[in-house]
C-alpha positions in Angstrom: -55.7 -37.9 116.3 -53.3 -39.8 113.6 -51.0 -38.8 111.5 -51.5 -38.4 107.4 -48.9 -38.9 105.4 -48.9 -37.8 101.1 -47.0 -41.1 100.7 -44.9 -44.0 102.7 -41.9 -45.0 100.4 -39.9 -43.1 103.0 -41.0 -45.6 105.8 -40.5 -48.2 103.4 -37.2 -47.7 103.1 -36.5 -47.0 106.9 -37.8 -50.3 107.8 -34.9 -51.4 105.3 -31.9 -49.8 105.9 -32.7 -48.9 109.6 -34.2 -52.1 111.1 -33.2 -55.0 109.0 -36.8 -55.9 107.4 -36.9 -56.9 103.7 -39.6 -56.6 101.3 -40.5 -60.1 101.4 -41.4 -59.6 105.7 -43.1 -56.2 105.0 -45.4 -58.1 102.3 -46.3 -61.0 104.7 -47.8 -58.2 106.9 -49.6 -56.5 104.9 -51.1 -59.6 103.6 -51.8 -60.9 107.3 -53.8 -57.8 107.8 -55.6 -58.1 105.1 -56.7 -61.4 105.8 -57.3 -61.1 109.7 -59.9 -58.6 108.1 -61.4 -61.5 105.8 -61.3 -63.8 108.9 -63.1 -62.1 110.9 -65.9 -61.1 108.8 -65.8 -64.7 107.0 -66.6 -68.8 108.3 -64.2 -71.4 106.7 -65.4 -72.1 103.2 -66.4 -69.1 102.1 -65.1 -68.2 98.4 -62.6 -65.6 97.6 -61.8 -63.8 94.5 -58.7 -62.2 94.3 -57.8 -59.8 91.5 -53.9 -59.2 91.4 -51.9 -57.1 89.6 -48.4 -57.3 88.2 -46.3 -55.4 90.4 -45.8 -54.8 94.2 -49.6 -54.4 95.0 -50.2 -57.6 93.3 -47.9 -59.4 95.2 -50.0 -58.4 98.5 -52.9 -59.8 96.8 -51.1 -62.9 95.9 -49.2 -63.3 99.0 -52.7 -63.0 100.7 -54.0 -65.8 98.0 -51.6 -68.1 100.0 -52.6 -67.4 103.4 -55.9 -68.0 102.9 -55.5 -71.4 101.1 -56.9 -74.5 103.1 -59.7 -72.3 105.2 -61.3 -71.0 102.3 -61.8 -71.6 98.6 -59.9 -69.2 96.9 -59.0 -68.0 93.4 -56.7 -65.8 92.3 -57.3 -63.6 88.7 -54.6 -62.3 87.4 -55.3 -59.9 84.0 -52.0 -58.6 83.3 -49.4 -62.0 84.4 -46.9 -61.1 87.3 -44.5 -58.9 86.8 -42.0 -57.6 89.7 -39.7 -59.7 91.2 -41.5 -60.0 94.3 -44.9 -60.8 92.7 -43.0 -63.7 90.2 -41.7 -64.8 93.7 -44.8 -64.7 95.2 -47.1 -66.2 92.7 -44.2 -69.2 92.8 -45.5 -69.9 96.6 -49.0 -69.8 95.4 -48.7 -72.4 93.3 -46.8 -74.7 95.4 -50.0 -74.5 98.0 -52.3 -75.4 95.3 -54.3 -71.6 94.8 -56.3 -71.9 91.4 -56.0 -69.3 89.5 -58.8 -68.3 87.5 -59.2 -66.6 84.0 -62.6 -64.3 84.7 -64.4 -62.4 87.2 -66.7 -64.3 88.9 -69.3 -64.4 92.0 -67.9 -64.4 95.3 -68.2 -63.9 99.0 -65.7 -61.8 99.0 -63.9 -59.9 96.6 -60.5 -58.7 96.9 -58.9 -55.6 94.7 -55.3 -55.7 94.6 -54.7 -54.4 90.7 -53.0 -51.3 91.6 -52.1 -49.1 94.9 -50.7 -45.5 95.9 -48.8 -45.6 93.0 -51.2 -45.3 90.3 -50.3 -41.9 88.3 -52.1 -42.6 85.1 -55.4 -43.3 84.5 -56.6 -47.2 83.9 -56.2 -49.5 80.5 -59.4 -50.1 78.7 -59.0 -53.6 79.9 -58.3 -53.1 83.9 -61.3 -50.5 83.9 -63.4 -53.2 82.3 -62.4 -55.9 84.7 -63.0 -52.8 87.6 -66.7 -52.1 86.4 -67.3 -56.4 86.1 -65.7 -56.5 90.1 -68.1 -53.1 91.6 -70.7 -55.1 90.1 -70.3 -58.8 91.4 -72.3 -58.6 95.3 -69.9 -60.1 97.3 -68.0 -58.1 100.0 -65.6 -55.7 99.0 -62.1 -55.3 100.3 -59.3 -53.0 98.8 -56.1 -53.5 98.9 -53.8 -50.3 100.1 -56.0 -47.7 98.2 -59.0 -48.8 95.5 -57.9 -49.2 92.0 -58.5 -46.6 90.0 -58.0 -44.0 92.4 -54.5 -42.3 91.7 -52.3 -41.0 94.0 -53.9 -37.6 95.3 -57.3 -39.7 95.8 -59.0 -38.7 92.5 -60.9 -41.2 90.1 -59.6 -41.9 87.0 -62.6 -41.8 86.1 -63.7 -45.5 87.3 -62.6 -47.0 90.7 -63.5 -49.9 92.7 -65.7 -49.3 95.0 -64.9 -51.0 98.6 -66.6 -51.8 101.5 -63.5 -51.8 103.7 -59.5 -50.9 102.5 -57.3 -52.2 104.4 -54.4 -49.7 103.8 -50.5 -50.8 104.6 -47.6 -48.6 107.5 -49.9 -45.7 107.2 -52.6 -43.4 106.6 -52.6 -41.9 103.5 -53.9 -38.5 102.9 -55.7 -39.6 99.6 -57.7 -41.5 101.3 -59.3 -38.9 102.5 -59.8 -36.6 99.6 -63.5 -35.5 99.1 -63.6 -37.7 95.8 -62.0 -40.7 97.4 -64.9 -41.0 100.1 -67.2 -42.9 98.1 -64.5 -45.6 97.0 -62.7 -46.1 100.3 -65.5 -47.4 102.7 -64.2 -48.5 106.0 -60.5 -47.8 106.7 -58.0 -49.9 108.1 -54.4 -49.6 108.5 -52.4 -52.7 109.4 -48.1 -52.5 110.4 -45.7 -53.6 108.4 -43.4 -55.5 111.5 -43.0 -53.4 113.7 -45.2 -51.1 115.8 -47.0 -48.1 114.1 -45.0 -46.3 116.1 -41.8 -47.1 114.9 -42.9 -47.2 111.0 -43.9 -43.2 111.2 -42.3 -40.1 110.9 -42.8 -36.4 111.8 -45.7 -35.4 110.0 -48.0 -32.0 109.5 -50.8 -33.6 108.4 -53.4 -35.5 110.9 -56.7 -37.0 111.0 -58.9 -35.7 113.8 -61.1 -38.6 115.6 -64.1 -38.7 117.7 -62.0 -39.1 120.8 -60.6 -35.6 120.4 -64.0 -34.0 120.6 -63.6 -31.8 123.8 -67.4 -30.2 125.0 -66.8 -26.9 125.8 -66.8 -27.7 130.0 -64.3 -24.1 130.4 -65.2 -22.3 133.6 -68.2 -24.0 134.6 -68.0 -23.9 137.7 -70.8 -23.4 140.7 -70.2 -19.6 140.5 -70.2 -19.2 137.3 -72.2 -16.5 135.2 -73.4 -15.6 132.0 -70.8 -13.2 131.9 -68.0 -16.0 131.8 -68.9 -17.6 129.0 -68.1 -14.9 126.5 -70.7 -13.0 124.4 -70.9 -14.0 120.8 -72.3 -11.3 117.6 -73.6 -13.0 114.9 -74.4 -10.5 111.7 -77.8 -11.2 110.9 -78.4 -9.9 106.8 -80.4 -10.1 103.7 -81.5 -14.1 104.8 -82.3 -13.8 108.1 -82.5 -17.5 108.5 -79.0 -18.0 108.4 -77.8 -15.8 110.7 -80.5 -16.7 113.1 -79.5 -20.5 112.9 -75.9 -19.6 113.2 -76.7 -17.5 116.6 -79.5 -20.3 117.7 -76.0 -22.9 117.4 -74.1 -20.4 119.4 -76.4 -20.0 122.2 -76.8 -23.8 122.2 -73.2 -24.3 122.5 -72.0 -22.3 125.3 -72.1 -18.7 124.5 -72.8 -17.0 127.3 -75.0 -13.9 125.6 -75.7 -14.3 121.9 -76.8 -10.9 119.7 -77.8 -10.7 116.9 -76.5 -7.6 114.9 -79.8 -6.6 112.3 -80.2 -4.0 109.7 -84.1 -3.9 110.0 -86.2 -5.9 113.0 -86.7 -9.8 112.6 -88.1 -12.7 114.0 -86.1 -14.1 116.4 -86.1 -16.5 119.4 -86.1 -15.1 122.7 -82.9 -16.2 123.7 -81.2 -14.2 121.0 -80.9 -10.2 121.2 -80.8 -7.9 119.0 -78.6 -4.9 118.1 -78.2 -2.8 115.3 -74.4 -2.4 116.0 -71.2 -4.9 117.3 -72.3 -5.0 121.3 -69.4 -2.8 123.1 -68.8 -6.5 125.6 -69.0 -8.1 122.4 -66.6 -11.1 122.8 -66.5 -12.8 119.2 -68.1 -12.0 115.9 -69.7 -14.3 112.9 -70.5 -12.7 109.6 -71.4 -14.0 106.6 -74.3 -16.4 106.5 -77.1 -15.0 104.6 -75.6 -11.6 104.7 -76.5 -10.0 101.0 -75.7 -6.2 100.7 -77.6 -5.3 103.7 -75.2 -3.2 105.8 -73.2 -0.3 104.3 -69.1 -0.6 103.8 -68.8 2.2 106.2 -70.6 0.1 109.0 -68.5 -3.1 108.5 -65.4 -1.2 108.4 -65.8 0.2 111.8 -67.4 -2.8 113.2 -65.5 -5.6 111.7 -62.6 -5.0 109.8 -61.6 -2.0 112.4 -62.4 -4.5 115.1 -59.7 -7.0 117.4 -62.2 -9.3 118.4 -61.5 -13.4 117.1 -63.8 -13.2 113.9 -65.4 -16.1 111.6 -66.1 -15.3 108.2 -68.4 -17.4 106.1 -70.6 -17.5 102.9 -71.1 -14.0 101.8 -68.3 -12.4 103.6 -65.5 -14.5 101.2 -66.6 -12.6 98.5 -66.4 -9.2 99.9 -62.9 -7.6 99.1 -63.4 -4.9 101.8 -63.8 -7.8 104.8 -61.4 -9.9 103.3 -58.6 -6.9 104.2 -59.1 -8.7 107.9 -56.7 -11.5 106.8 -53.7 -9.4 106.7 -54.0 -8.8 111.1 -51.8 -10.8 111.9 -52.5 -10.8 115.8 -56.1 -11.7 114.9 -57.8 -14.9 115.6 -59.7 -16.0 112.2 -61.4 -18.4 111.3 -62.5 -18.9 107.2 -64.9 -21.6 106.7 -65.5 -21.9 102.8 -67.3 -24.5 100.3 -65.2 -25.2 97.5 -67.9 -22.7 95.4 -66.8 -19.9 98.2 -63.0 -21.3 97.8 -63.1 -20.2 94.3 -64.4 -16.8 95.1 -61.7 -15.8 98.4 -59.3 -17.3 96.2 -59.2 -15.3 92.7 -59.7 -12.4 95.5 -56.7 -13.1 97.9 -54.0 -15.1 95.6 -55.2 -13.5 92.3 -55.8 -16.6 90.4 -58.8 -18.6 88.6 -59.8 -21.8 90.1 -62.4 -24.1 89.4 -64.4 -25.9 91.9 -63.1 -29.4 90.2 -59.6 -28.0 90.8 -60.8 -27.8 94.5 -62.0 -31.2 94.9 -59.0 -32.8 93.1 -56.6 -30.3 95.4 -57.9 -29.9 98.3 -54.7 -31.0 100.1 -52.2 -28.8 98.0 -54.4 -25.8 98.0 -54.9 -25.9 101.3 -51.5 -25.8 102.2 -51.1 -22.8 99.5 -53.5 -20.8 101.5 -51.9 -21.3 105.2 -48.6 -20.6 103.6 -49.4 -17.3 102.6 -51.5 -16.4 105.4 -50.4 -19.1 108.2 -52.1 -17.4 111.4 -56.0 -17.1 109.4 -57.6 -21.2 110.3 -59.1 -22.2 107.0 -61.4 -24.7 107.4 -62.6 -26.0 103.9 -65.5 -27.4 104.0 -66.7 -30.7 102.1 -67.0 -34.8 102.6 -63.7 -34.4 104.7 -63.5 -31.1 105.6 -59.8 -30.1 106.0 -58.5 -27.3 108.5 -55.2 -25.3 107.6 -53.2 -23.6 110.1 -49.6 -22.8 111.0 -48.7 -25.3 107.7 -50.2 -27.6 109.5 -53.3 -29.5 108.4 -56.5 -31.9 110.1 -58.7 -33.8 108.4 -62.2 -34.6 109.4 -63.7 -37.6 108.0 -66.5 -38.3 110.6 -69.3 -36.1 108.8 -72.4 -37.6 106.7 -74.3 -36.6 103.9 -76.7 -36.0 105.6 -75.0 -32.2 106.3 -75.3 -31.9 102.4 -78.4 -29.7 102.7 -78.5 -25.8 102.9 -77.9 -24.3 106.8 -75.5 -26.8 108.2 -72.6 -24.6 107.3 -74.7 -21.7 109.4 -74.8 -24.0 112.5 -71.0 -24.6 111.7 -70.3 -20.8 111.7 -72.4 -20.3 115.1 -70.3 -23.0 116.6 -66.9 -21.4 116.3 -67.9 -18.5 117.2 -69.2 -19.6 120.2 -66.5 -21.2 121.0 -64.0 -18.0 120.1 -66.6 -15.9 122.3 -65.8 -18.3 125.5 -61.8 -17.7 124.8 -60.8 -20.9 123.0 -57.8 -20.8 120.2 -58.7 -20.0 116.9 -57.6 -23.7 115.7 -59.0 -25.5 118.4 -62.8 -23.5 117.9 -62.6 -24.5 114.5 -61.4 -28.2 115.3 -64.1 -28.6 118.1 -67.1 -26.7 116.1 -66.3 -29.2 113.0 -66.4 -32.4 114.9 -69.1 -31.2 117.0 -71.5 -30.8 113.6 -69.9 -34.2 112.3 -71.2 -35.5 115.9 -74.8 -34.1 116.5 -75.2 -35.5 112.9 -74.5 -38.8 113.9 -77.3 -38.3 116.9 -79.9 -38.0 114.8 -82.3 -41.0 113.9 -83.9 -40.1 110.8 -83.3 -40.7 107.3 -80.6 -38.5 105.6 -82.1 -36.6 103.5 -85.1 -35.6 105.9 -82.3 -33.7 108.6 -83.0 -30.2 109.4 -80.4 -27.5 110.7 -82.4 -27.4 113.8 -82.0 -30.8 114.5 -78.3 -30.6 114.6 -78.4 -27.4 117.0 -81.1 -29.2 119.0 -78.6 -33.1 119.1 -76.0 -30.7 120.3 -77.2 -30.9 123.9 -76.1 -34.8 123.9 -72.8 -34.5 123.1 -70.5 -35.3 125.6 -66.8 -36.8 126.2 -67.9 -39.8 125.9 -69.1 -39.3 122.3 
């Protein structure tokens, strides 16, 4: 796990007045890791474009212009001159070490965007979008510098961005690199120090980005003696689309839970590993409701099976909507678990905060919004779905960026649902049941060999038997 930070100018300026560094050292670094990236990816000779522009982010790109000089053939574009005093300063260096500077875009092996950074706050020129759209187009490989141009400083396009293959981002990780929107424009991400260790550059933060390495199988209790009975027993409400609630109970079983039931207003097809009940089982351990749910079961019912209920609840799809259900976020000693699209977003939200959103306004806020919500309700986990699904809790937020497109297809957020609350049922934290279940999904996803677009939900509840510590 990492830390996320809305910005770094506050780490700048510690490395300044607390250990000595200038701007001049802190520019040599992040130039160094920038081209350590090109060097290892590139043989001597290769040609490098670099596009610069005229302020601090610029002067990276230049700096780097001068590091490279003598191992490869470089050029360096500069549209708009050099303008800060470190870029002028910079660009002075340049020259003396013979870097050609070029007046177009051109082919290259590798193409470097360091117009602007994390500072952008309005949208692009006519003429830097232009030379943006000429650079996404050239084939060479494509490395950002700090954050794509184009992308401002939440992470949203403006409406054109450069589109890298790898950004090699400066101190720290920046949370708008990890906005749903950004996720197409960012590619790899690498963040390089600034002299001195990561670990002195940082500061307290409540943001974090969750890794592979802190997926945790659920192993609790599993020992020789062990019974069905100590592995909790998980209700999955199973409505108008039976197929969702079946899929989210089918993910349940496969992930631990003990007993799975599934809670039906009229008989269905089911596996035989599932039950079936037409109330909340009285050894009940954890309920899910939501997926596919419809009008099915009366107000009376849920009200004395859920909302009346203390068992650790997840409430998806369907249930967001409902006004009555949504009276469960207000118990306070409740474990609960929301697990919205930004569509279902819009929906809990007009209902629980009393205001219009759109689902644009979502995707450009995802961050700010989410911290909204878990301020006003800090002990419901709200895990908001998307390309980077982000979890609120306690103020606190976590990121995850493993997921794939492939998960862009109708059921997956079913599984998700059946994977919390399997984990709820066997006893684990509301936060870390929603942490585990989301990486778990992002990880089964990466288990499966196909293309994309041809993944089913069942295949992710059946790659959830290889996952392991290891994963």
């Amino acid at each position: 796990m990492q830390r996320l930070y809305r910005n770094c100018y506050a780490m700048d300026r510690k490395c300044y007045e607390e250990y000595g560094l200038t701007e001049d050292l802190l520019m040599e670094h992040a130039a160094e890791g920038m081209a350590q990236a090109i060097r290892e990816r590139f043989a001597a000779g290769a040609s490098i474009l670099i596009a610069a522009g005229p302020g601090n982010n610029g002067a990276d790109g230049i700096t780097l212009a001068r590091l490279l000089q003598g191992r490869y053939d470089v050029r360096l574009y500069l549209p708009l001159g050099a303008k800060s005093s470190m870029a002028k300063v910079q660009l002075e260096r340049t020259r003396k070490v013979g870097v050609s500077e070029s007046d177009a875009i051109g082919e290259a092996d590798v193409v470097v965007d360091a117009l602007f950074g994390a500072g952008l706050s309005r949208p692009l020129s006519e003429e830097i979008a232009r030379t943006v759209e000429a650079m996404n187009a050239l084939e060479g490989f494509k490395l950002a510098c700090d954050i794509p141009t184009g992308l401002d400083e939440s992470g949203w396009p403006s409406p054109t961005a450069f589109r890298a293959e790898l950004t090699v981002t400066m101190g720290a990780l920046k949370e708008a690199l990890y906005l749903d929107a950004a996720k197409e424009y960012v590619g790899e991400i690498r963040c390089v120090d600034l002299g001195v260790e990561r670990s002195l550059y940082e500061e307290e933060s409540r943001s974090f980005l969750l890794e592979k390495e802190d997926f945790l199988p659920p192993l609790r209790a599993r020992r020789p003696t062990a019974h069905k009975g100590s592995f909790g027993h998980a209700a999955v409400f199973c409505g108008e689309k039976p197929g969702a609630g079946i899929m989210a109970a089918s993910a349940a079983a496969r992930f631990g839970a003990g007993l799975t039931t599934l809670v039906v207003h009229e008989q269905v097809e089911a596996p035989p590993f599932l039950m079936r009940a037409t109330t909340v089982p009285d050894k009940a351990s954890a309920i899910a409701i939501g997926p596919g749910l419809g009008d099915f079961f009366e107000t009376e019912m849920l009200e004395s099976q859920v909302v009346d209920s203390s068992l650790p609840v997840v409430l998806d799809a369907d249930a967001l909507a409902r006004p009555d259900l949504l009276e469960i976020l207000h118990q306070q000693r409740r474990k609960i678990v929301l697990t919205p699209h930004p569509a279902e977003f819009t929906r809990l939200w007009k209902i629980v905060m009393k205001e219009e959103l759109s689902v644009e306004e979502v995707q450009r806020e995802r961050f700010e919004l989410a911290r909204r919500f878990s301020a006003r309700f800090p002990h419901v986990v709200l895990l908001l779905k998307g390309a980077n699904p982000i979890l609120a809790h306690l103020g606190e937020l976590y990121v995850n960026p493993l997921g794939s497109v492939a998960l862009a297809k109708g059921g997956s957020g079913d599984v998700l649902s059946g994977l919390i609350v399997a984990l709820l049922a066997q006893g684990y934290e509301a936060l870390d049941a929603a942490i585990q279940g989301s990486l778990a999904l992002a990880l089964a996803v990466r288990r499966y060999e196909g293309t994309d677009y041809s993944m089913l939900p069942t295949d992710l509840i059946d790659n959830l038997k290889y996952l392991n510590n290891e994963e």
